[in-house]
N, CA, C and O atoms as a Maestro MAE file, in Angstrom:
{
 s_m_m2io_version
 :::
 2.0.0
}

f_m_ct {
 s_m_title
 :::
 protein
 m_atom[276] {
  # First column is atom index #
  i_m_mmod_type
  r_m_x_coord
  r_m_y_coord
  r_m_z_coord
  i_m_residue_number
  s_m_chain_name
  s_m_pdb_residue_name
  s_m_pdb_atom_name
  i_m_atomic_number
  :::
  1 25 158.114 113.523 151.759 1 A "UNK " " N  " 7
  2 3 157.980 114.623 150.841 1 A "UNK " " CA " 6
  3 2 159.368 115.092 150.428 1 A "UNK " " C  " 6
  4 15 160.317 115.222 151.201 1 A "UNK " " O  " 8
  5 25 159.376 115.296 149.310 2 A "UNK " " N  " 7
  6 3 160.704 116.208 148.388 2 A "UNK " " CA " 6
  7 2 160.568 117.225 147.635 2 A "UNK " " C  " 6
  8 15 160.185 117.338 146.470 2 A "UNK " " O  " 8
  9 25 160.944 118.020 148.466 3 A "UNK " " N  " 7
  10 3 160.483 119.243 147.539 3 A "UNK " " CA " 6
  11 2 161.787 120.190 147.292 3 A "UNK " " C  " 6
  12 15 162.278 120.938 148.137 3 A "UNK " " O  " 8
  13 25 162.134 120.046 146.277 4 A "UNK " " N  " 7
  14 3 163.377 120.852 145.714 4 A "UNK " " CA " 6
  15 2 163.802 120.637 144.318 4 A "UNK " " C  " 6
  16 15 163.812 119.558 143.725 4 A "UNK " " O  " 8
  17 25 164.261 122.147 143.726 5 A "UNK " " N  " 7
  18 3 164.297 122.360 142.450 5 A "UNK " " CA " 6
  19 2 165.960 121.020 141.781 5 A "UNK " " C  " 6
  20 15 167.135 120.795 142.068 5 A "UNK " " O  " 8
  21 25 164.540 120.391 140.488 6 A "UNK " " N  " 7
  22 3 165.388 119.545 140.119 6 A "UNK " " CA " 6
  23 2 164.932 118.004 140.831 6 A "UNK " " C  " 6
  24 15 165.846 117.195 140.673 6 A "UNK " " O  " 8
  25 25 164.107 117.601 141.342 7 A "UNK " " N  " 7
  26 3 163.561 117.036 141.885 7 A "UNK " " CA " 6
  27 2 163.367 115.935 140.847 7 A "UNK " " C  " 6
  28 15 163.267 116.590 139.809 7 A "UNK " " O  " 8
  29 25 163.245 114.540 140.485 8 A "UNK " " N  " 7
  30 3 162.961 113.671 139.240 8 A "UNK " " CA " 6
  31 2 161.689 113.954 139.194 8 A "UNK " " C  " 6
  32 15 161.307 114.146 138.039 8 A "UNK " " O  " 8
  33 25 161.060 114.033 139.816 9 A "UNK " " N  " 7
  34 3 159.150 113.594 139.350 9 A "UNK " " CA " 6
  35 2 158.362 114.477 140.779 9 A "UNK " " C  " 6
  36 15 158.741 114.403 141.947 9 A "UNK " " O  " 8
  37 25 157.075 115.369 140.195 10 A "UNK " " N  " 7
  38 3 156.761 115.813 140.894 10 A "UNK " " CA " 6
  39 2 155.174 115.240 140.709 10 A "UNK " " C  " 6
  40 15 154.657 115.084 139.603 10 A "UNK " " O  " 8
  41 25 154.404 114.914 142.181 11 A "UNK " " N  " 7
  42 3 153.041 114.387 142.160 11 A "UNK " " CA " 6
  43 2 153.025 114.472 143.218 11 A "UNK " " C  " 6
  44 15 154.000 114.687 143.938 11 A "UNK " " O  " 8
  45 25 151.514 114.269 143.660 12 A "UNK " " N  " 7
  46 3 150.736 113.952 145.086 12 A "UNK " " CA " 6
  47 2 150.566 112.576 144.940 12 A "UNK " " C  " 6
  48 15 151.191 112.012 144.042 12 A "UNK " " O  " 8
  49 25 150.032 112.115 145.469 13 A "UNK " " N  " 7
  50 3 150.112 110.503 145.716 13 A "UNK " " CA " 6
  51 2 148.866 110.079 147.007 13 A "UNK " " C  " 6
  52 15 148.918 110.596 148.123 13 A "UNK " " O  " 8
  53 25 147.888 109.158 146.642 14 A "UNK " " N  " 7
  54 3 147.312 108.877 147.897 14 A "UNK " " CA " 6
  55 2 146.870 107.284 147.976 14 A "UNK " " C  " 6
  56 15 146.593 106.708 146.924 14 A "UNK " " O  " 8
  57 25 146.834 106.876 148.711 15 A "UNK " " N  " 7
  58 3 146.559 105.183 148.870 15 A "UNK " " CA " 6
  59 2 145.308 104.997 149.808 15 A "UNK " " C  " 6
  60 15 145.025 105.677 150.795 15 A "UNK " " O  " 8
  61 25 144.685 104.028 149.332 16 A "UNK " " N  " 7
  62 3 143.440 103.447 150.267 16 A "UNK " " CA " 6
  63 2 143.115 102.013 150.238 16 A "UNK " " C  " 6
  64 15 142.548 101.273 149.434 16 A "UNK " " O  " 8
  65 25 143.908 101.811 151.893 17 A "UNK " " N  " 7
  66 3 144.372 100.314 152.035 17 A "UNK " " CA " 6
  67 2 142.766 99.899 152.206 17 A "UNK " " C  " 6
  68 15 141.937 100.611 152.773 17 A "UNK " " O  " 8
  69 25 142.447 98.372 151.491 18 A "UNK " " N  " 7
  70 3 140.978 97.887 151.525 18 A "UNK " " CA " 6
  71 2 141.532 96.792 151.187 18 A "UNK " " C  " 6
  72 15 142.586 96.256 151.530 18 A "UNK " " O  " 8
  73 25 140.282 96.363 150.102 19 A "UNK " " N  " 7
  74 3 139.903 95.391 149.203 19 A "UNK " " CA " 6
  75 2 138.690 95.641 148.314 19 A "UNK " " C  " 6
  76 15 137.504 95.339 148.443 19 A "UNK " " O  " 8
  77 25 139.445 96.362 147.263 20 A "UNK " " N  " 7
  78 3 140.793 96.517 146.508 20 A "UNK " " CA " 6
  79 2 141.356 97.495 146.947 20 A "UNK " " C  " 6
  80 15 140.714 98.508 147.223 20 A "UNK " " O  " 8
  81 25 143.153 97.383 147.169 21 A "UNK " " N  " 7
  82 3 143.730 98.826 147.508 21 A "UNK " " CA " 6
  83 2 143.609 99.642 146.274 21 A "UNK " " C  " 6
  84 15 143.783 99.321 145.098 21 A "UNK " " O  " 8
  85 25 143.192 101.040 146.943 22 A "UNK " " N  " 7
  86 3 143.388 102.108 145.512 22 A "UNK " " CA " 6
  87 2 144.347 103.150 145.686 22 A "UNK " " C  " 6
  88 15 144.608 103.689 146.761 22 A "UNK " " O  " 8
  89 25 144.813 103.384 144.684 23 A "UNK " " N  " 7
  90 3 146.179 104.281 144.741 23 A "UNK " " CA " 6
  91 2 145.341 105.189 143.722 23 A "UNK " " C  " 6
  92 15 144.382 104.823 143.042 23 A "UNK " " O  " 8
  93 25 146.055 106.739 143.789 24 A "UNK " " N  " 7
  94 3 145.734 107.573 142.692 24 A "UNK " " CA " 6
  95 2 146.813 108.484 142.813 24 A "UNK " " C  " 6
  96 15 147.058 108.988 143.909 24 A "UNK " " O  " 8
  97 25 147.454 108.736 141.855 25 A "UNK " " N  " 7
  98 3 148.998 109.481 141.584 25 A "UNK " " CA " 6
  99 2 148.331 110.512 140.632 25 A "UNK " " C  " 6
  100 15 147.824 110.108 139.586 25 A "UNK " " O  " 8
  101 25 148.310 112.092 141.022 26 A "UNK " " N  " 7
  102 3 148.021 112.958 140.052 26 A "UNK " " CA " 6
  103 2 149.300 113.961 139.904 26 A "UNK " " C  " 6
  104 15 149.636 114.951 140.554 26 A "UNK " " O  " 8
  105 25 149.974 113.180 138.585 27 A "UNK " " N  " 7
  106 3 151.355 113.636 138.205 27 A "UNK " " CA " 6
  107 2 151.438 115.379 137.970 27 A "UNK " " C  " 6
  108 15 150.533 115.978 137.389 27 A "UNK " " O  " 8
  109 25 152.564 116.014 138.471 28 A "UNK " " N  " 7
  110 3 152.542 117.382 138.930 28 A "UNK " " CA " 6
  111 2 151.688 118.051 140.054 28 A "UNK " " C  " 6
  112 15 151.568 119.213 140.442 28 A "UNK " " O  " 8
  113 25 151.299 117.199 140.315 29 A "UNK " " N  " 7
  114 3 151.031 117.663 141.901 29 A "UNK " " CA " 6
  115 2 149.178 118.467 141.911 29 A "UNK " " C  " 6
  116 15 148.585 118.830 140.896 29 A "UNK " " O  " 8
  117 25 148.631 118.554 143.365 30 A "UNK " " N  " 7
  118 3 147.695 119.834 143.700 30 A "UNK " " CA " 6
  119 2 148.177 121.371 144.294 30 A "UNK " " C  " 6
  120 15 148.871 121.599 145.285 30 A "UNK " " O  " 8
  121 25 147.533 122.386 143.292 31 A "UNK " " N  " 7
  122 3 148.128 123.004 143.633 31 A "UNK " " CA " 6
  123 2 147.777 124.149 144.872 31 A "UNK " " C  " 6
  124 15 147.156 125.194 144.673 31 A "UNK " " O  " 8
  125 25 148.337 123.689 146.223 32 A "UNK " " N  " 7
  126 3 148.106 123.834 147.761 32 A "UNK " " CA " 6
  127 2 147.190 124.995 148.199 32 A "UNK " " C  " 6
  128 15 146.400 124.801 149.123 32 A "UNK " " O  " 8
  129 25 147.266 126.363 147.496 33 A "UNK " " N  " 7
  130 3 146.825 127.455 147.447 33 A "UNK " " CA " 6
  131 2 144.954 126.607 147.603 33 A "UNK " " C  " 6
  132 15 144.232 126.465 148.590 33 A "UNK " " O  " 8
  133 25 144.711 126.132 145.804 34 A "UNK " " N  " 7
  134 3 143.564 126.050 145.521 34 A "UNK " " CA " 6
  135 2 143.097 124.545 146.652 34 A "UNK " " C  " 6
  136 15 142.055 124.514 147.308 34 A "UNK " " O  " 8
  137 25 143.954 123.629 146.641 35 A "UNK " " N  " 7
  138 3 143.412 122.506 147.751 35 A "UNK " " CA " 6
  139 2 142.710 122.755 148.911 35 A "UNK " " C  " 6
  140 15 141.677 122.281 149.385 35 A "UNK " " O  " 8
  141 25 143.847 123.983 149.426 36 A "UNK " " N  " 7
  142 3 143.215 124.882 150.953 36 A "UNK " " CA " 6
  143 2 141.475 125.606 150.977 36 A "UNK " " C  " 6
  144 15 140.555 125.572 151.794 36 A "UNK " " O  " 8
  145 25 141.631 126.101 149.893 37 A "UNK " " N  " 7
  146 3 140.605 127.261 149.412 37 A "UNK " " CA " 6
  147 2 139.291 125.939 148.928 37 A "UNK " " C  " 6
  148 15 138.206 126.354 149.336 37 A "UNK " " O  " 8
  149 25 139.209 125.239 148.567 38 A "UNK " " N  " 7
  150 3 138.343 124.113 148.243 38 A "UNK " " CA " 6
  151 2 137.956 123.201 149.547 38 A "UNK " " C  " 6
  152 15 136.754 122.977 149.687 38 A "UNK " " O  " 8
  153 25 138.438 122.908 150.064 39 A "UNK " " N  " 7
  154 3 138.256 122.551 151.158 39 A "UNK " " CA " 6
  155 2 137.291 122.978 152.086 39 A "UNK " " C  " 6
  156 15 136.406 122.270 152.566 39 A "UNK " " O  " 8
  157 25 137.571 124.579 152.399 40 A "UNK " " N  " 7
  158 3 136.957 125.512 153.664 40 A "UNK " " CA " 6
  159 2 136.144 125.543 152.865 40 A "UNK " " C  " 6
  160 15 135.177 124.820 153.109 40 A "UNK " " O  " 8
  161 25 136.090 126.474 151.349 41 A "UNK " " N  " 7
  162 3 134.810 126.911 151.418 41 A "UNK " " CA " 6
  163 2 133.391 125.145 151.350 41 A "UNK " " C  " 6
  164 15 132.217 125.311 151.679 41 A "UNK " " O  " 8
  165 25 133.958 123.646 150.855 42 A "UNK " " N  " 7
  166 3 132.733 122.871 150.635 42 A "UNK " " CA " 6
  167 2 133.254 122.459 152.089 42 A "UNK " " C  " 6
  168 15 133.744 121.332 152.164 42 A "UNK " " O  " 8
  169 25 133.213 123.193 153.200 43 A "UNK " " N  " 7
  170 3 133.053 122.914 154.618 43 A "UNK " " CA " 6
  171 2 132.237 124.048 155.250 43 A "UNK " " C  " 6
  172 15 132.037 124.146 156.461 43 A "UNK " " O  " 8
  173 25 131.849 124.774 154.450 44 A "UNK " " N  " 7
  174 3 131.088 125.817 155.000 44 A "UNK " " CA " 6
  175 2 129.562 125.616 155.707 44 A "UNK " " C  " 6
  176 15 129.012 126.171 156.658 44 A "UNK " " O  " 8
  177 25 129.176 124.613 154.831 45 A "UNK " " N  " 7
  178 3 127.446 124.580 155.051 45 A "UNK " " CA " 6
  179 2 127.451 123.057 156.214 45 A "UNK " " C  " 6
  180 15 126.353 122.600 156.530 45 A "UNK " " O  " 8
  181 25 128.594 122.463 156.700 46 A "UNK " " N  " 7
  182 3 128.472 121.857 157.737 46 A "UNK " " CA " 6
  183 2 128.836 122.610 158.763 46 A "UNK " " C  " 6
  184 15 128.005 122.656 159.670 46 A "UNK " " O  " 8
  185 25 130.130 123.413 158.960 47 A "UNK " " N  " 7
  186 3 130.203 124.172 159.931 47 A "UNK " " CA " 6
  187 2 129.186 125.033 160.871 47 A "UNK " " C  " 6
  188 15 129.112 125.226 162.084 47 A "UNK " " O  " 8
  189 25 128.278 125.551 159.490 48 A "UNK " " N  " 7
  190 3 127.462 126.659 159.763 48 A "UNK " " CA " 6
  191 2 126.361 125.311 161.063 48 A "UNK " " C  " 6
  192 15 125.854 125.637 162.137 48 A "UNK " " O  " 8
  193 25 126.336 124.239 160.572 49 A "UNK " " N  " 7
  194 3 125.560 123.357 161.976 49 A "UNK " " CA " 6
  195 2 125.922 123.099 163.170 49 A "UNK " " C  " 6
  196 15 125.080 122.832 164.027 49 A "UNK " " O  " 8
  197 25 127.230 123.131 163.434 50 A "UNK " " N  " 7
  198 3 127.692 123.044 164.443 50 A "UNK " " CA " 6
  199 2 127.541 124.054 165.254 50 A "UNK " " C  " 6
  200 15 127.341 125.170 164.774 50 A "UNK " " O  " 8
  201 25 127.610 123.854 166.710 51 A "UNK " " N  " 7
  202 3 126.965 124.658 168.008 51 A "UNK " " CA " 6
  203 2 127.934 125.672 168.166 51 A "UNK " " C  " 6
  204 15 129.109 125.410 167.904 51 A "UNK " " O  " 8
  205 25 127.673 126.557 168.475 52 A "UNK " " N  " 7
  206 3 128.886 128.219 168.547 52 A "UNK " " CA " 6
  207 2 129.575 127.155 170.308 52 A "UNK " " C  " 6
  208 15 129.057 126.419 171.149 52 A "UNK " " O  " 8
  209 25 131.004 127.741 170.023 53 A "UNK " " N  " 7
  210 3 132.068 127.314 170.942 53 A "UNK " " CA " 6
  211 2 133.056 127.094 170.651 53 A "UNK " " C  " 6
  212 15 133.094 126.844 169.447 53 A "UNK " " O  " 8
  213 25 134.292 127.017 171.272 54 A "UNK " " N  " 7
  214 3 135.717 126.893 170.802 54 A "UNK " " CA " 6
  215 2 135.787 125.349 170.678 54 A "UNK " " C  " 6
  216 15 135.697 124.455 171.519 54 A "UNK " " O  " 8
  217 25 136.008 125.347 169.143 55 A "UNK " " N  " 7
  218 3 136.181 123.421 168.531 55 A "UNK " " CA " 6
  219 2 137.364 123.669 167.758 55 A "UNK " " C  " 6
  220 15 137.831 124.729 167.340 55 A "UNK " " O  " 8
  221 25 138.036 121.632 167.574 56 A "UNK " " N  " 7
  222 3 139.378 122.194 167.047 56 A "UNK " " CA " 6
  223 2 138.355 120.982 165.747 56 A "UNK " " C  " 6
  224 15 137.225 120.501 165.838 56 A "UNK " " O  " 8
  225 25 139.333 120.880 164.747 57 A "UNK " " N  " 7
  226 3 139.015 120.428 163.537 57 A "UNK " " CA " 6
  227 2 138.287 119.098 163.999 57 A "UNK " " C  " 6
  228 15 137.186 118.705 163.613 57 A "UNK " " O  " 8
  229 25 139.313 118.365 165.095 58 A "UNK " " N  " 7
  230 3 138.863 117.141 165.314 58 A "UNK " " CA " 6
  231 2 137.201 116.925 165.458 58 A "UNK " " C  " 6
  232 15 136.528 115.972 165.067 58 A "UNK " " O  " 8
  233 25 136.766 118.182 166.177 59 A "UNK " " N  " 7
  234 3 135.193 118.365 166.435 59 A "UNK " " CA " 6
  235 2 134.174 118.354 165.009 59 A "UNK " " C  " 6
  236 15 133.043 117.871 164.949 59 A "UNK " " O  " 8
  237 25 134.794 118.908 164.107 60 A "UNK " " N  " 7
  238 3 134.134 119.420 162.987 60 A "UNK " " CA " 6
  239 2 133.637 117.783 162.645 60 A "UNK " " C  " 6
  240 15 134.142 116.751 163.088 60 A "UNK " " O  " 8
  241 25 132.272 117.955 161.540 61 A "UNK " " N  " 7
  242 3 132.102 116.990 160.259 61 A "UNK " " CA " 6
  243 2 133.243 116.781 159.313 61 A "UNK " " C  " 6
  244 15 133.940 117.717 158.921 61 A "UNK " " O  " 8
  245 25 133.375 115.845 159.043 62 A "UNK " " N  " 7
  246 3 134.345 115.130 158.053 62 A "UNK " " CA " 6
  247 2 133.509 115.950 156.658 62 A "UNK " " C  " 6
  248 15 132.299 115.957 156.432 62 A "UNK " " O  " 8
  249 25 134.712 116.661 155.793 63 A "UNK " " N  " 7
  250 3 133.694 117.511 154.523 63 A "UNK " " CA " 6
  251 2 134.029 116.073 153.452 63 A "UNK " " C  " 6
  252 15 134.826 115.135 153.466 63 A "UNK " " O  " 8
  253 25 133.235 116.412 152.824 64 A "UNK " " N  " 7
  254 3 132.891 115.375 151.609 64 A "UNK " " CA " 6
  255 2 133.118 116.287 149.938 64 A "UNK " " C  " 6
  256 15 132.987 117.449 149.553 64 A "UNK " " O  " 8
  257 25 133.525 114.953 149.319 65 A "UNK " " N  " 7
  258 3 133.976 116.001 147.936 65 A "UNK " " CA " 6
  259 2 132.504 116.131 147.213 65 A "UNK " " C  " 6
  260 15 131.558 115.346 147.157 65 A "UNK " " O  " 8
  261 25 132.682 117.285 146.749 66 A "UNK " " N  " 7
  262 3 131.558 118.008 145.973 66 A "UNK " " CA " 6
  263 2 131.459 117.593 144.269 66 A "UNK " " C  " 6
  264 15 132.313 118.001 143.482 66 A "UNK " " O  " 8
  265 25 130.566 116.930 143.933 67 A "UNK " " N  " 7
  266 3 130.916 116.936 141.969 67 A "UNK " " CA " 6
  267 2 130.270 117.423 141.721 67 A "UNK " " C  " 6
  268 15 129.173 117.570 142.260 67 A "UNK " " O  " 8
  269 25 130.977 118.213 140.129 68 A "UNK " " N  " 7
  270 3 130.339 119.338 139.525 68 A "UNK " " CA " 6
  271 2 129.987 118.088 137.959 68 A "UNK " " C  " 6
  272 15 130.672 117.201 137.450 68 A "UNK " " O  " 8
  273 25 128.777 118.567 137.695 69 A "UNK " " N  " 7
  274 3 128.029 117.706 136.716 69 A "UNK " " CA " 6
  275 2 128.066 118.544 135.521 69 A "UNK " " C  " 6
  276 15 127.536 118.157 134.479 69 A "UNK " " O  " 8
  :::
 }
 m_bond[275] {
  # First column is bond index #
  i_m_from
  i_m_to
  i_m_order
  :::
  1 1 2 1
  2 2 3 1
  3 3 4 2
  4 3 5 1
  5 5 6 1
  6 6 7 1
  7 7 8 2
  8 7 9 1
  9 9 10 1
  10 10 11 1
  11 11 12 2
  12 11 13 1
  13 13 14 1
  14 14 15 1
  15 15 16 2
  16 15 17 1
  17 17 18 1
  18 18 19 1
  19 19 20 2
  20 19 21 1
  21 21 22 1
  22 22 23 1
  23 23 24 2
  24 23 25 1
  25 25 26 1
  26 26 27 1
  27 27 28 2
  28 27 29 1
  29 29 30 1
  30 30 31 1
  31 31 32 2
  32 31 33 1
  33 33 34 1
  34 34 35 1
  35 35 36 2
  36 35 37 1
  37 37 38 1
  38 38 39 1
  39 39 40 2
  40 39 41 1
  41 41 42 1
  42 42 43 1
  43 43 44 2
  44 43 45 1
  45 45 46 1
  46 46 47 1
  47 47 48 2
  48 47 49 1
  49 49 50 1
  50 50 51 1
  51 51 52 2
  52 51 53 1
  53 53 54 1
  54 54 55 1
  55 55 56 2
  56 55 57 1
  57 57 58 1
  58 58 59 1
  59 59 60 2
  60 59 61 1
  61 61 62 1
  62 62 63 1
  63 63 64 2
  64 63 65 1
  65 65 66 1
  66 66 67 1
  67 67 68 2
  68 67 69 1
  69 69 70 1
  70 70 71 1
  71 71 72 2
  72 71 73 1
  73 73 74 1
  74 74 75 1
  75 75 76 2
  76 75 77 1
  77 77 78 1
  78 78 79 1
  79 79 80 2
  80 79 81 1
  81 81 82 1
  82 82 83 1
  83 83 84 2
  84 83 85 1
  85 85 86 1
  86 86 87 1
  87 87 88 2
  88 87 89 1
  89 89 90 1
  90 90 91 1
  91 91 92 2
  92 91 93 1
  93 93 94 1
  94 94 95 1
  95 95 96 2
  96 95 97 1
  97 97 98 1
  98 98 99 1
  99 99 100 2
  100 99 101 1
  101 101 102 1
  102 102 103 1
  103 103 104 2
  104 103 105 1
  105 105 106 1
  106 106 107 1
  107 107 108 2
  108 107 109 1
  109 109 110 1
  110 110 111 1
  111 111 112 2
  112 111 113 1
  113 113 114 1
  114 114 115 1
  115 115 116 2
  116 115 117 1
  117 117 118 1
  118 118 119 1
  119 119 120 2
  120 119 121 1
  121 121 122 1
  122 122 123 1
  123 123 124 2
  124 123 125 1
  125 125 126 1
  126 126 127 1
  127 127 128 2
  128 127 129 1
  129 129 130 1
  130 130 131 1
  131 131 132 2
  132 131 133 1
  133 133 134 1
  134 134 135 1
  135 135 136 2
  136 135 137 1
  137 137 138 1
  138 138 139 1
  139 139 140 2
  140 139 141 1
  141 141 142 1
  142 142 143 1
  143 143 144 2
  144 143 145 1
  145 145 146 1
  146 146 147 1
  147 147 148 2
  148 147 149 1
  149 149 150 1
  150 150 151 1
  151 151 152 2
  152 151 153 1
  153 153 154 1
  154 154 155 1
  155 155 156 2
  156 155 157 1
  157 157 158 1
  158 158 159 1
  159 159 160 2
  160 159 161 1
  161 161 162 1
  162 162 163 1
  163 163 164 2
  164 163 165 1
  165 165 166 1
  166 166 167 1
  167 167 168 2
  168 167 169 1
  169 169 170 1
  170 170 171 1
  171 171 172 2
  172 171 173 1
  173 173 174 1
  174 174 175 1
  175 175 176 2
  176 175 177 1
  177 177 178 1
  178 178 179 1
  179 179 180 2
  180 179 181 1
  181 181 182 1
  182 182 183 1
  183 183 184 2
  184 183 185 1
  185 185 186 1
  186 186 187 1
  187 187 188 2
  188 187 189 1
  189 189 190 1
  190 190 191 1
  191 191 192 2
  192 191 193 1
  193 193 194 1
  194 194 195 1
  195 195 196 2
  196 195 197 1
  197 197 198 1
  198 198 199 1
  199 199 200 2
  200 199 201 1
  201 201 202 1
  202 202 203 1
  203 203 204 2
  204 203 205 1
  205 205 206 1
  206 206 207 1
  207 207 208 2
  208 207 209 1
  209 209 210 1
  210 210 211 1
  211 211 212 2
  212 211 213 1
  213 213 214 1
  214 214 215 1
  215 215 216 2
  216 215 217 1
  217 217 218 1
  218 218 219 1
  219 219 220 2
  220 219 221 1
  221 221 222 1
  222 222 223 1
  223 223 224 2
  224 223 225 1
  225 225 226 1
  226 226 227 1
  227 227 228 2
  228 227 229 1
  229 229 230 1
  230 230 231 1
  231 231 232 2
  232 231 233 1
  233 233 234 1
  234 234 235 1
  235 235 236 2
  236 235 237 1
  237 237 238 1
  238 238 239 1
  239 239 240 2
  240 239 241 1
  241 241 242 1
  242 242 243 1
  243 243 244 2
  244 243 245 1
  245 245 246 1
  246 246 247 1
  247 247 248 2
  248 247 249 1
  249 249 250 1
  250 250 251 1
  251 251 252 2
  252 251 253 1
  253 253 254 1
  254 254 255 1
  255 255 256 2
  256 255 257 1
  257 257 258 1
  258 258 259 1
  259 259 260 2
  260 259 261 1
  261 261 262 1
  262 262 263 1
  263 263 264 2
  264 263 265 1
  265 265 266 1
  266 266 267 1
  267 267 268 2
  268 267 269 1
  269 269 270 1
  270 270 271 1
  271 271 272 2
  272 271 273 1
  273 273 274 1
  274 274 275 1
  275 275 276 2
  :::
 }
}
């Protein structure tokens, strides 16, 4: 990561080694605030299944992306 003013090129970047590898570069970046906030809340309605007790993330369901139609 590089993060400093003046920087050549700013993006997120993610790779998914397979067959076929997929790359997806979304130039100027996500912006971290809203990534965070998207996340918890389409993790809400799995959480709410899980058994009351002290769990760390590792415990949780893997959240899945949500599409809006």
């Amino acid at each position: 990561m590089e993060a400093y003013l003046g920087a050549p090129e700013s993006y997120d970047a993610v790779t998914v080694e397979g067959n076929p590898r997929v790359t997806s570069r979304v130039v100027g970046g996500l912006h971290a605030t809203i990534a965070t906030a998207s996340i918890t809340v389409n993790s809400i309605p799995k959480i709410l299944r899980v058994s009351p007790g002290l769990r760390t993330m590792a415990d949780m369901p893997i959240p899945k992306l949500v599409r809006r139609k």
